[in-house]
C-alpha positions in Angstrom: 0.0 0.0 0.0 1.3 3.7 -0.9 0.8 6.9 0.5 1.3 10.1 -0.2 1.1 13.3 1.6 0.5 16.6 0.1 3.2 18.6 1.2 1.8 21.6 3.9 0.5 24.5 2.7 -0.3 23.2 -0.8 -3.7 22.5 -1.8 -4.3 19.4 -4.1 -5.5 20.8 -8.0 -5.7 19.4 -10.8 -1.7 18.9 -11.6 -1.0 17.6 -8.5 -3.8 14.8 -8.6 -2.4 13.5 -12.2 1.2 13.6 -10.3 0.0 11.3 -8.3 -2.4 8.9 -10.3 0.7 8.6 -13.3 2.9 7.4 -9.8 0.0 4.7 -8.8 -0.5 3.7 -12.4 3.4 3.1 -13.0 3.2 1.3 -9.2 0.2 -1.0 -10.2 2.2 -1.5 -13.6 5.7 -2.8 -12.1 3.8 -5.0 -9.1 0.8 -6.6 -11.6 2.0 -6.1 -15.0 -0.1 -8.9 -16.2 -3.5 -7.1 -14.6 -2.4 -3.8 -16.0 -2.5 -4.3 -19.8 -6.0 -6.3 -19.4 -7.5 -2.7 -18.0 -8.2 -5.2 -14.6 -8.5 -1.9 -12.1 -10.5 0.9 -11.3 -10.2 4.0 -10.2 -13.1 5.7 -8.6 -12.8 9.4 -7.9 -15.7 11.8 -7.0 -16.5 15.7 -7.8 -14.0 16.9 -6.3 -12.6 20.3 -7.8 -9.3 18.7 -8.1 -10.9 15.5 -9.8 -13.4 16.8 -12.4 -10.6 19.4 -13.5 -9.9 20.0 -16.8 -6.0 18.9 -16.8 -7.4 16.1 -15.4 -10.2 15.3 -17.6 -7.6 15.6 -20.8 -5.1 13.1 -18.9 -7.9 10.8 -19.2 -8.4 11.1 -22.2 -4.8 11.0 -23.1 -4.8 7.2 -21.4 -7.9 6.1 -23.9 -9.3 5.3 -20.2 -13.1 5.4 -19.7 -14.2 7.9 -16.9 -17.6 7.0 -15.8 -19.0 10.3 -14.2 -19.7 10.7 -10.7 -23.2 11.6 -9.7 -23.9 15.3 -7.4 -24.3 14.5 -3.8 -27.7 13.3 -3.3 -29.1 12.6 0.0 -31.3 10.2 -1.6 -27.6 7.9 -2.5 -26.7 8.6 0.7 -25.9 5.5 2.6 -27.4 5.4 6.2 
């Protein structure tokens, strides 16, 4: 399992979140190669700012990775 820590005083946008999704890809590449290039995980993200940016959205799209969109909050989803 990784971590990271966003340094203090730095807010996580955009650039930052990529920095660190291109890290776990490359991570999940050199520990399951073989579950890599058969598109075997998934990344779920939400709305946040950071997420639905638009750097972000064009790194996606760079990958040729679907993005299923996450709905608004909803307290009707909600779990209890």
């Amino acid at each position: 399992m990784n971590k990271e820590f966003v340094p203090p005083g730095q807010t996580v946008k955009g650039k930052l979140y990529c920095e660190v999704v291109k890290r776990l890809r490359e991570n999940f590449r050199l520990k399951l190669p073989d579950k890599c290039h058969k598109n075997f995980w998934v990344l779920h993200h939400d709305n946040a700012p950071a997420h639905a940016s638009l750097v972000v959205q064009q790194f996606w799209a760079s990958t040729n990775k679907m993005v299923i969109q996450h709905p608004p909050y909803s307290p009707e989803l909600a779990l209890l």
